[in-house]
N, C-alpha and C positions, 0 to 999 in steps of 0.2 A: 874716611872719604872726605874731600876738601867739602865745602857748604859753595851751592851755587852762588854766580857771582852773574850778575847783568853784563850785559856789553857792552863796554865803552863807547866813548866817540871816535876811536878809531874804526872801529866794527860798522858806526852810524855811515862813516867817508869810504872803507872798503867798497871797492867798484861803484865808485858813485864816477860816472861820465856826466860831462854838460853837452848835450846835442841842439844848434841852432834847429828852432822850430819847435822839439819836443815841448810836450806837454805833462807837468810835474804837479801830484800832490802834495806838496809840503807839511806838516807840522814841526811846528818851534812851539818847547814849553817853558812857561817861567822858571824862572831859577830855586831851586825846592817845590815849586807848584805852586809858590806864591800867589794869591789873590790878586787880578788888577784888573777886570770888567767888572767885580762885588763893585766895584769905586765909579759910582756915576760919570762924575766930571774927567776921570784919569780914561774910564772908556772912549768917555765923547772924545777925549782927545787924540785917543789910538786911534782910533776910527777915523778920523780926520785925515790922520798922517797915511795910515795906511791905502786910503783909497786915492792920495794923490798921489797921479801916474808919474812925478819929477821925480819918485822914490825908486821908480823900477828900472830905471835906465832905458834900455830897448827891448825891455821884455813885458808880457801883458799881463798882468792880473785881472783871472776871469772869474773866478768868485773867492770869495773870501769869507771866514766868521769868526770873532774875536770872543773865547769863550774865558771865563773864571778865571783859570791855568794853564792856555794855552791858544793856539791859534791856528788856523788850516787854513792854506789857501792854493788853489788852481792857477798854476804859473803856465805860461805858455815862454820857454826861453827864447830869448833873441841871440845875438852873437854873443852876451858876455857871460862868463863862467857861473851856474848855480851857485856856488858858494858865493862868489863875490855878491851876487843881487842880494842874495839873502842875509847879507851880512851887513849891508849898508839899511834895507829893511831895517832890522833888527836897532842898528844904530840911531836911526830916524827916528821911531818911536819912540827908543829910551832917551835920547839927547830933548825930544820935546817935552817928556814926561817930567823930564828930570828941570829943564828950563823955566817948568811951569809951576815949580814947587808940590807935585801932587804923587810924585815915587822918588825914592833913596838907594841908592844901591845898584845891583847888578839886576837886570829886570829880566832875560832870559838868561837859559842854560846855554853854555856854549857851543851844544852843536842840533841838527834839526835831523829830523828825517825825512827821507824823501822817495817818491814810487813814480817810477816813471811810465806816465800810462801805455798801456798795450793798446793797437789797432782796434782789439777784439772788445774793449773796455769802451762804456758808451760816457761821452764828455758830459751830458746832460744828466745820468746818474751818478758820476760824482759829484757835479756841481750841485742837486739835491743834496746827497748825503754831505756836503761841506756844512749847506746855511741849514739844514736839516739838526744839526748838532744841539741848536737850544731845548729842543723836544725832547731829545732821547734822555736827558738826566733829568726833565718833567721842571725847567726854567719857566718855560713857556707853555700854552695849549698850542699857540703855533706860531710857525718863525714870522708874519708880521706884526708879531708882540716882542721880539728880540731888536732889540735898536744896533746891532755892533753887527752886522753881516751886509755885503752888496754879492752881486752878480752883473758883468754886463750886458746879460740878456733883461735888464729891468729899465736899460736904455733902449732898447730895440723895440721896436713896434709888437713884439710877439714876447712877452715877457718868462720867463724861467718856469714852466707847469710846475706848478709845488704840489 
C-alpha cells in the first residue's frame, strides 16, 4: 500500500473562486515553517507592512496575526482576484524583509489556504479566533501581550470583545 502523501498546492487552488465582497480566512505559512515573528525587529517589520492598506489593493483586511510560522488573516475581497491580493501581500513583506537585511531566502510557501466564510459563520468569532492564536500555543496569557496582531474593530468606538 503507497505511504500517504499530503496535498499539494494544486489541491490548496482546487475550487478556490474569488467572489467580490466575500469574506475569506487566509493562512500563508513560512517556507519549512521557518521562524520570523521568534525575530523582534523582522516582526515589527511584517507588522508594519501588513497592516498598510497600499498592500491590499481594494480589498479589506479585517483582522490579522503574524504568528512564529505563519499568518492568518480576515480578507473581505474587493474586485480583484484572491490569489493576486495574496500574492502581492506575500511579496510586500518579503521584498521589505529582505531590503531591510533582517530574512534571506524564500520567506513563505508558495501556496496559502483559504475558507470562505459561510452566512451562518459569525465574523466576530473568527476575528477572535485569528488574534486569539498567540494564546492557544501559551506565547501569551493574553493577546494584549502579543505585539504582531490588529483588527479593525480596535479603530471603531466599540473595540473587538476579546
Amino acid at each position: 500500500m503507497p505511504a500517504f502523501q499530503a496535498p499539494g498546492r494544486s489541491a490548496l487552488r482546487r475550487g478556490r473562486v474569488s467572489r467580490p465582497g466575500q469574506v475569506y480566512l487566509i493562512t500563508v505559512t513560512t517556507r519549512h515553517r521557518q521562524l520570523v515573528s521568534g525575530k523582534h525587529e523582522a516582526a515589527r517589520v511584517a507588522g508594519r507592512i501588513i497592516h498598510a492598506s497600499t498592500h491590499w489593493g481594494d480589498a479589506q483586511l479585517l483582522a490579522w496575526v503574524l504568528m512564529p510560522d505563519h499568518w492568518h488573516g480576515l480578507l473581505e475581497l474587493g474586485q480583484e482576484p484572491l490569489d493576486r491580493v495574496v500574492a502581492r501581500f506575500k511579496a510586500a513583506v518579503s521584498r521589505e524583509l529582505h531590503a531591510s537585511g533582517l530574512f534571506e531566502g524564500n520567506l513563505w510557501d508558495r501556496s496559502f489556504h483559504d475558507h470562505a466564510l459561510r452566512h451562518e459563520e459569525s465574523l466576530l468569532g473568527v476575528a477572535r479566533y485569528i488574534v486569539g492564536n498567540s494564546i492557544r500555543p501559551g506565547l501569551v496569557d493574553s493577546v494584549l501581550a502579543y505585539p504582531c496582531w490588529n483588527a479593525i474593530w480596535l479603530d471603531q468606538d466599540e473595540p473587538l470583545p476579546l
